[in-house]
DRENMAR-335702 format. One record per residue (C-alpha): residue number from 1; residue in three letters; x, y, z. Coordinates in Angstrom, 2 decimals. Layout:
N
[gugu NUM ALA [X Y Z]]
...
// end
This chain:
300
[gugu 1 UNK [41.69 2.85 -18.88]]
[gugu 2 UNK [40.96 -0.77 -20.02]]
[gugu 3 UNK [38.54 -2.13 -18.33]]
[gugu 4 UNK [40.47 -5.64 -18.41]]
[gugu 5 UNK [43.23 -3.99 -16.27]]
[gugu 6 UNK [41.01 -3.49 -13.34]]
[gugu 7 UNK [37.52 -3.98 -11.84]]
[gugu 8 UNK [34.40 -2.99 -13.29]]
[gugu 9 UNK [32.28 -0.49 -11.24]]
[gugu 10 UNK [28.92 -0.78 -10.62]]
[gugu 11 UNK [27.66 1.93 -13.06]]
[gugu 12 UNK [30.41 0.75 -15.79]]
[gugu 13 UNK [28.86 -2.71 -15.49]]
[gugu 14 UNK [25.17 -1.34 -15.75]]
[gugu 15 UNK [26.21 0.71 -18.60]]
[gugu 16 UNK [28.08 -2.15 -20.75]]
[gugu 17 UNK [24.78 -4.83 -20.12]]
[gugu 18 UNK [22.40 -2.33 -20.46]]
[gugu 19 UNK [23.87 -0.14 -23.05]]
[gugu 20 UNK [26.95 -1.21 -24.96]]
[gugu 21 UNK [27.55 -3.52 -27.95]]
[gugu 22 UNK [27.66 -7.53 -28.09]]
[gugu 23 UNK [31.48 -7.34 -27.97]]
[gugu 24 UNK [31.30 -4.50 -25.02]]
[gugu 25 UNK [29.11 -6.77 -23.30]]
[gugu 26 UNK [31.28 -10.10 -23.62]]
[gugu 27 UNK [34.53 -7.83 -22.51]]
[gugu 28 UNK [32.79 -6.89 -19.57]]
[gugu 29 UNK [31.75 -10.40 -18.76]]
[gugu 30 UNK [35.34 -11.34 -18.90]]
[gugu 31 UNK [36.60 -8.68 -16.64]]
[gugu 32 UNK [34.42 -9.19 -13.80]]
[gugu 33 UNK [35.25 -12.66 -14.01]]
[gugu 34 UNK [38.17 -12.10 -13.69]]
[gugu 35 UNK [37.73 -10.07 -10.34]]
[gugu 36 UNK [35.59 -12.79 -9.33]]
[gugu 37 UNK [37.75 -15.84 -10.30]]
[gugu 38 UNK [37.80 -16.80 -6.88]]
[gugu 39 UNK [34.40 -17.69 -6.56]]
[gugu 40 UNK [34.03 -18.73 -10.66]]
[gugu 41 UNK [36.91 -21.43 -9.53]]
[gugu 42 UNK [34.78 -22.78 -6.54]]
[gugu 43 UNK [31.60 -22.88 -8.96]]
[gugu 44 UNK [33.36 -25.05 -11.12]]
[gugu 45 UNK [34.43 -27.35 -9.07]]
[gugu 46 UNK [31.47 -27.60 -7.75]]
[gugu 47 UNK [29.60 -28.23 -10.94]]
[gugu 48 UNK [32.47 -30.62 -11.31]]
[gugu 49 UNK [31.41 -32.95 -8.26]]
[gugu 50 UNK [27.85 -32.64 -8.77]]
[gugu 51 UNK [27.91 -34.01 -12.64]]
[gugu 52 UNK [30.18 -36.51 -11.37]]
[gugu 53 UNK [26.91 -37.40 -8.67]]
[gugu 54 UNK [24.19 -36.91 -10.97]]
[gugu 55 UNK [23.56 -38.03 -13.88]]
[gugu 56 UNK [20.83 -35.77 -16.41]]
[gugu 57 UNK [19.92 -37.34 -20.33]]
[gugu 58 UNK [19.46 -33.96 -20.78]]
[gugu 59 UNK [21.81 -32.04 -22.96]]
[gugu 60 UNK [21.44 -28.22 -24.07]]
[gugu 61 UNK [24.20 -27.44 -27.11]]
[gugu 62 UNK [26.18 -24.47 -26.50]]
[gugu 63 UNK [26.04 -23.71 -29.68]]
[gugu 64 UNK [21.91 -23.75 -29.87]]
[gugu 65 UNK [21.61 -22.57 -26.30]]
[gugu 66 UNK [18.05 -23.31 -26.32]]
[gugu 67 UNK [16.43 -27.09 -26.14]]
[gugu 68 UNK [12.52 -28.22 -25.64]]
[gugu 69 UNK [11.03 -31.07 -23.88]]
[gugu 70 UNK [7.93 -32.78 -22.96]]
[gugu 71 UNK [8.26 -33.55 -18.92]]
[gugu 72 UNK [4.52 -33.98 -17.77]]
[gugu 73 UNK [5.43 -36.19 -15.13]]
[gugu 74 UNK [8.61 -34.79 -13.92]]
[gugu 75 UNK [6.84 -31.56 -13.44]]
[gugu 76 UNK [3.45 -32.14 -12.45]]
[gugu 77 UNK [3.74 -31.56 -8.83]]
[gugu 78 UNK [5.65 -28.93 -9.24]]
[gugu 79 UNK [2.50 -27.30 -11.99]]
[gugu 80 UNK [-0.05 -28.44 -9.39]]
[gugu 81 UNK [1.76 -26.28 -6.60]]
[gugu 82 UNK [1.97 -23.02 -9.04]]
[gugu 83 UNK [-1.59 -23.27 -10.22]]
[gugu 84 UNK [-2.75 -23.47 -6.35]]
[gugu 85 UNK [-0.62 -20.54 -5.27]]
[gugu 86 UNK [-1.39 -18.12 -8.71]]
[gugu 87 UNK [-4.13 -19.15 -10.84]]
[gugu 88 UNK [-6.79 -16.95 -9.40]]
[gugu 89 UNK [-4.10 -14.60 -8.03]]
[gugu 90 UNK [-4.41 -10.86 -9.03]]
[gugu 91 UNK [-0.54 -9.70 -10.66]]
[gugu 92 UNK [2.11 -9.01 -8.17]]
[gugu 93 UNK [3.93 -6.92 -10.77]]
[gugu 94 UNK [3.92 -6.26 -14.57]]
[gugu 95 UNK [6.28 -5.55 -16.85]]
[gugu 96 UNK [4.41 -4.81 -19.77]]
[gugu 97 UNK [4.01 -7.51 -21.57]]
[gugu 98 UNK [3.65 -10.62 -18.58]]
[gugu 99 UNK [1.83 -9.85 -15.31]]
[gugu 100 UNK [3.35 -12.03 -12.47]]
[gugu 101 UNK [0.52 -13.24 -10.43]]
[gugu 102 UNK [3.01 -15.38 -8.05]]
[gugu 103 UNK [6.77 -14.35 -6.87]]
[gugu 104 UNK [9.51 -16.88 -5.47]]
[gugu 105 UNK [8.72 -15.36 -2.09]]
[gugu 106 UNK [5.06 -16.48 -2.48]]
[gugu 107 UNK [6.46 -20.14 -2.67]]
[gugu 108 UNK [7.13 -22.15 0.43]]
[gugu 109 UNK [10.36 -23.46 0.98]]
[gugu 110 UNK [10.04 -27.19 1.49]]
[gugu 111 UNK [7.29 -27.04 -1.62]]
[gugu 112 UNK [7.61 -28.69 -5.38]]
[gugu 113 UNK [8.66 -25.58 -7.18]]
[gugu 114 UNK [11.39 -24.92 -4.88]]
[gugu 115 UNK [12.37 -28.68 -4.95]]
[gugu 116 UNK [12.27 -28.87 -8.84]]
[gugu 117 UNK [14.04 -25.61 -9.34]]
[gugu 118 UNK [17.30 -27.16 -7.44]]
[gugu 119 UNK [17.09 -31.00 -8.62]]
[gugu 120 UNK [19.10 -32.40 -10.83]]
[gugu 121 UNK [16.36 -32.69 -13.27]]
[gugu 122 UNK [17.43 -29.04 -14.52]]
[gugu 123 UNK [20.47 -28.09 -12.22]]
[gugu 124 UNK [22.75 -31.22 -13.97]]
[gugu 125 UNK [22.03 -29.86 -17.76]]
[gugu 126 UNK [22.59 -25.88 -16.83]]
[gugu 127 UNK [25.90 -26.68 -15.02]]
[gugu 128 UNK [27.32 -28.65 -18.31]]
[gugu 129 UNK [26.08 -25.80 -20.20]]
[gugu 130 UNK [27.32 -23.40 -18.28]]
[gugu 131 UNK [30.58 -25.23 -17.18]]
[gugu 132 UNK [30.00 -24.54 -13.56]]
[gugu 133 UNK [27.29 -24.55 -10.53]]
[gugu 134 UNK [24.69 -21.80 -11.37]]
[gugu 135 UNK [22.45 -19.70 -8.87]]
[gugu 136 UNK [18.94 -20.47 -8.62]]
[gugu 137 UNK [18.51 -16.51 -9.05]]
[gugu 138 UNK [14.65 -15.80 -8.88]]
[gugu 139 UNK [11.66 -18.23 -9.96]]
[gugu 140 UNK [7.67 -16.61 -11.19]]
[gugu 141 UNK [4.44 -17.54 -12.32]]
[gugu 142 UNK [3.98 -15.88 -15.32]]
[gugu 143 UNK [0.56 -14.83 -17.70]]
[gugu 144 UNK [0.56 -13.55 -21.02]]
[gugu 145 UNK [-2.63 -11.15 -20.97]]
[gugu 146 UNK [-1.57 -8.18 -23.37]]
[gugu 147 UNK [-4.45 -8.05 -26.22]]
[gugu 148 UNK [-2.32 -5.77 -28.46]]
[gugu 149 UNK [1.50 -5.59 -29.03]]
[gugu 150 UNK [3.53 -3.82 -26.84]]
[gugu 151 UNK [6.44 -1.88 -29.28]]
[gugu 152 UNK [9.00 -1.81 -26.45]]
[gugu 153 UNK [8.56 -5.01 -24.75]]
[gugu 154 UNK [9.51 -8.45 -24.40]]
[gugu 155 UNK [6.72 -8.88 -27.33]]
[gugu 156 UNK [9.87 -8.33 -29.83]]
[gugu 157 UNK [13.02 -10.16 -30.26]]
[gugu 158 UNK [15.62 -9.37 -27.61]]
[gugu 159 UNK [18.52 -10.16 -25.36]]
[gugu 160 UNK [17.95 -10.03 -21.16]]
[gugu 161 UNK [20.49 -7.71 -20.09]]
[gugu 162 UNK [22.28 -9.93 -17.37]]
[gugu 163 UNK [25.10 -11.27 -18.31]]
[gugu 164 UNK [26.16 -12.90 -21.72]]
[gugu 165 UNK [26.01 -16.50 -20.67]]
[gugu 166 UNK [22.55 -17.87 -17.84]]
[gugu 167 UNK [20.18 -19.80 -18.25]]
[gugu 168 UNK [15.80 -20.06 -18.00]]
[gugu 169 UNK [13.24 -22.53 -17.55]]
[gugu 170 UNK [9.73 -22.29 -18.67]]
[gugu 171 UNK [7.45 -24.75 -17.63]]
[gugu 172 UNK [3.89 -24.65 -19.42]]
[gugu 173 UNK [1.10 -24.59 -16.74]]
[gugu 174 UNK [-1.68 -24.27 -19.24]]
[gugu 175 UNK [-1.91 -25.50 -22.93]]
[gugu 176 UNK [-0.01 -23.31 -25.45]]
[gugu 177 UNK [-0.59 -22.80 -28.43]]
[gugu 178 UNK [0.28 -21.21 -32.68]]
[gugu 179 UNK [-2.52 -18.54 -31.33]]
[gugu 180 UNK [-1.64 -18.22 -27.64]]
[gugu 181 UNK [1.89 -16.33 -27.30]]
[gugu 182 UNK [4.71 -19.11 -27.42]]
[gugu 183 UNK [7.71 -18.21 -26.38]]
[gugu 184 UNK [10.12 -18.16 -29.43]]
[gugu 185 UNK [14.12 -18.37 -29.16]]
[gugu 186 UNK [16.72 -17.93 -32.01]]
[gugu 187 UNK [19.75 -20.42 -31.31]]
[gugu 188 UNK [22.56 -18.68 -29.96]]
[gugu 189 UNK [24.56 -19.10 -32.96]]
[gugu 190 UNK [22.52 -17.58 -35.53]]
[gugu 191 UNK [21.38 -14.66 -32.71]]
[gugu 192 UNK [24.96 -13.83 -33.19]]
[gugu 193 UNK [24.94 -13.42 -36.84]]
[gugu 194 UNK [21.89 -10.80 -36.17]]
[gugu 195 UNK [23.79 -9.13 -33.44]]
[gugu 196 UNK [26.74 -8.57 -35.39]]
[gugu 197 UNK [24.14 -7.58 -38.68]]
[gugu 198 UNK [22.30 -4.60 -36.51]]
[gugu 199 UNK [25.25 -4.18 -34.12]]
[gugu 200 UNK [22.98 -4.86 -31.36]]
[gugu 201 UNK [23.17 -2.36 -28.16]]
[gugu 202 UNK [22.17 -2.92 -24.97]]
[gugu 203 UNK [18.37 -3.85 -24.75]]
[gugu 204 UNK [17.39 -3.34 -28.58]]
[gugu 205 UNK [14.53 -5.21 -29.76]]
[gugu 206 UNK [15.01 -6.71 -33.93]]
[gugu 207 UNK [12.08 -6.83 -36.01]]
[gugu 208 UNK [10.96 -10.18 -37.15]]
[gugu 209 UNK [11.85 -9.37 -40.65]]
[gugu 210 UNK [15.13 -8.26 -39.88]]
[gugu 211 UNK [15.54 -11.69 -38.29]]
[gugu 212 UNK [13.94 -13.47 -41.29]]
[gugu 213 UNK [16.13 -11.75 -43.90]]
[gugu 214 UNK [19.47 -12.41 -41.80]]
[gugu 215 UNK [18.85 -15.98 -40.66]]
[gugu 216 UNK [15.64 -16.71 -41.65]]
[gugu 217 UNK [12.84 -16.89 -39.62]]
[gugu 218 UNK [11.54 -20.73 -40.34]]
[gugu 219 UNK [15.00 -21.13 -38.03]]
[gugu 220 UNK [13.19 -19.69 -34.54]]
[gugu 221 UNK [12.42 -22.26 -32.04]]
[gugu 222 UNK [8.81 -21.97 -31.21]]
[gugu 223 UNK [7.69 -23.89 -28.01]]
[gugu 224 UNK [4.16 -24.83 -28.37]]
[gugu 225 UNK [2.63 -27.90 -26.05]]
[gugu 226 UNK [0.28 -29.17 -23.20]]
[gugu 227 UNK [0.89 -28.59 -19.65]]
[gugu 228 UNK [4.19 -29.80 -19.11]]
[gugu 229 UNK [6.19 -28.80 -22.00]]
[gugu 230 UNK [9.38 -27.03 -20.97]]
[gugu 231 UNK [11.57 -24.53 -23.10]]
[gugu 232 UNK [15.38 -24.40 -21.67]]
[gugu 233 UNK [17.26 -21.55 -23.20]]
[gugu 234 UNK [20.30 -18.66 -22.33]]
[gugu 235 UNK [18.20 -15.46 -22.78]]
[gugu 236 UNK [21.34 -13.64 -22.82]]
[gugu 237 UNK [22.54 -15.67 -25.92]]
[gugu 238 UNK [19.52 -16.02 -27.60]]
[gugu 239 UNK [17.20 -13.43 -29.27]]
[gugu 240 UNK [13.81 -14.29 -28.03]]
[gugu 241 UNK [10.67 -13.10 -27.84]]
[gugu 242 UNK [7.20 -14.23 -25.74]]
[gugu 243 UNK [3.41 -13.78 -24.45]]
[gugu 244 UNK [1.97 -11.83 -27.86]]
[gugu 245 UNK [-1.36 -11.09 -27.56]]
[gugu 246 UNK [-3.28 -14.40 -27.95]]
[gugu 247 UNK [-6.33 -14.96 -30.56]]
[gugu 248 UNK [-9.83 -14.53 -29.68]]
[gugu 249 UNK [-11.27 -17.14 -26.86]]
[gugu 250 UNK [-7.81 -18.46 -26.21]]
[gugu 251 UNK [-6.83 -19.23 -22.49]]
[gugu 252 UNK [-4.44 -17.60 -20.80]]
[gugu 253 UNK [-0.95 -18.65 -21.31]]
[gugu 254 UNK [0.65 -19.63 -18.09]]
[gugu 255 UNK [4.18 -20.22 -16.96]]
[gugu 256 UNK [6.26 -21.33 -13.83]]
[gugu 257 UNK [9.79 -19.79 -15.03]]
[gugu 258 UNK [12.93 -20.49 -13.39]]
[gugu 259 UNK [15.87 -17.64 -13.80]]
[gugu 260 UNK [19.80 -19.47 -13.31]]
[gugu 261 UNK [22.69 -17.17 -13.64]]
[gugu 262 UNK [26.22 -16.60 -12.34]]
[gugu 263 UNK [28.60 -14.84 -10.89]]
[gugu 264 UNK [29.65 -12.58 -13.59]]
[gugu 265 UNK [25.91 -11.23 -13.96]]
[gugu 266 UNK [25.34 -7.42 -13.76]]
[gugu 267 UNK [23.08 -8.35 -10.54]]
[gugu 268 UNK [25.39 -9.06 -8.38]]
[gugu 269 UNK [27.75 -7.10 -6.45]]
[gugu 270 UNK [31.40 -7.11 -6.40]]
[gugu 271 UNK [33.96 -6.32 -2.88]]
[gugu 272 UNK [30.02 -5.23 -1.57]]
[gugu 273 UNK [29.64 -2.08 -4.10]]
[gugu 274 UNK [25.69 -2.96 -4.49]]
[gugu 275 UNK [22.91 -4.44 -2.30]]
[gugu 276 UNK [23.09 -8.45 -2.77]]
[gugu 277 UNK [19.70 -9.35 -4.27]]
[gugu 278 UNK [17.40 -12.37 -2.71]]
[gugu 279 UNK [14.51 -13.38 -4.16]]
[gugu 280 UNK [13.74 -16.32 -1.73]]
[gugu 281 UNK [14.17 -15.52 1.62]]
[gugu 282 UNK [12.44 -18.41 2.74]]
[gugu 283 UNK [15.32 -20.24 1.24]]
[gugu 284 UNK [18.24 -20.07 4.53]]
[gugu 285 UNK [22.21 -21.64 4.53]]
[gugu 286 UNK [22.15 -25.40 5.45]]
[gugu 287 UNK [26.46 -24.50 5.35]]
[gugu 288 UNK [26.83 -27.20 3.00]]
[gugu 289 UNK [28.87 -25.74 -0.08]]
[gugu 290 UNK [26.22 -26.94 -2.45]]
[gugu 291 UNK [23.36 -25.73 -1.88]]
[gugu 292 UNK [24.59 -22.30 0.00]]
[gugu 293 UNK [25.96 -21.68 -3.62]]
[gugu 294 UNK [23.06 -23.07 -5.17]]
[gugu 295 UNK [20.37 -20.80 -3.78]]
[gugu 296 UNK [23.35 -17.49 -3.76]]
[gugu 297 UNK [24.73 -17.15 -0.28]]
[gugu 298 UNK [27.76 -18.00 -1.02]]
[gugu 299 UNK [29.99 -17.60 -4.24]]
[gugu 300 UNK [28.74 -14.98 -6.17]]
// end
């Protein structure tokens, strides 16, 4: 049956993100949005009013997908909080490759990470990038503290699994550097080009070379920089890779990462099939449109 026809299960939609080509994965985008137009219309108009209420300088091109900036000031409270909460704080979970001293839960609700996370300051450029409101999904303290590479991690260039279109925030807590595990994106438009050259499945990870000799590798955006520095980028568009083991004496490298997505990601149920995720229960409804949307009680 084609999938367009009708609505994606919840194992079919595991399967295509997980599993499935680049062109599997963008039909199955497309057909749960389409079983979820509903909410995809309110999103946008909701993204509509709240570009028309704040204005951002910030601007992420589609076609790149992936944009870096120097915000020491704009984030500093927000770094201060983070570094309080997880510095000395043994990892809540690991995934391999990162260990996670500090969850969203671990964050209060009326505190600077939570207040950053839905400001305009990031929530303005993601919704023009992503042409409608996006849900404030899950936010982490991250640490890079591998000291050898990890063959199937997120040590090697990949694509998260969740949809074909969010959006991420990394915020450097500590100074990062050539020698200290930057994260590294591909723009969207060239990650393409390598998708299509290894016909990319699922949750592959591409060799650096094979990256070099398709697109060239001088073309990856590294994100080096003091405290401060912030990488934007779709993971789900652009091949990236992050926290290698670091040289010899080099700090820790330490982030406060912010995960956006929408509606038509794989995490999220559809007509109740799966248990709605939630990340920040400290976060509750206010039953303003806005921010209910904003923080994924409503509209997904």
């Amino acid at each position: 049956m084609n999938i367009a026809l009708r609505t994606p299960t919840k194992d079919e939609r595991i399967g295509a993100f997980r599993k499935a080509s680049w062109p599997e994965r963008l039909a199955m985008h497309d057909a749960i949005a389409a079983a979820k137009r509903e909410a995809i219309d309110a999103r946008r108009e909701l993204g509509r009013r709240y570009l028309e209420a704040h204005v951002s300088n910030i601007m992420v091109p589609f076609e790149r997908g992936a944009l870096g900036l120097y915000l020491p000031d704009e984030t500093a409270a927000a770094r201060d909080e983070a570094m309080r909460i997880g510095f000395h704080r043994a990892s809540q979970h690991d995934s391999g490759s990162l260990a996670y001293p500090a969850l969203a839960h671990d964050f209060p609700a009326d505190g600077e990470a939570v207040k950053i996370g839905t400001s305009p300051l990031f929530i303005a450029p993601i919704t023009r990038y992503c042409g409608m409101l996006p849900v404030l999904f899950n936010f982490f303290f991250t640490r890079a503290y591998q000291t050898e590479m990890n063959a199937d991690s997120a040590h090697h260039f990949h694509m998260d699994p969740e949809d074909t279109i969010s959006f991420k925030v990394f915020i450097h807590l500590t100074d990062v550097r050539d020698d200290s595990g930057p994260f590294h994106a591909l723009p969207a438009n060239l990650s393409e080009r390598v998708l299509k050259m290894v016909n990319y499945q699922g949750i592959d990870r591409v060799l650096d070379e094979t990256v070099d000799e398709a697109v060239g590798f001088d073309n990856v955006m590294k994100f080096t920089g003091l405290p401060g520095t912030v990488a934007l980028a779709d993971t789900t568009r652009c091949l990236h890779f992050g926290g290698r083991p670091r040289a010899a004496g080099q700090p820790f490298r330490d982030m406060l990462v912010f995960q956006y997505l929408l509606p038509t990601s794989l995490l999220f149920p559809i007509n109740g099939d799966a248990k709605q995720p939630r990340f920040m229960p400290q976060l509750e409804a206010r039953g303003d449109d806005e921010w209910d949307a904003l923080i994924g009680l409503k509209w997904t």
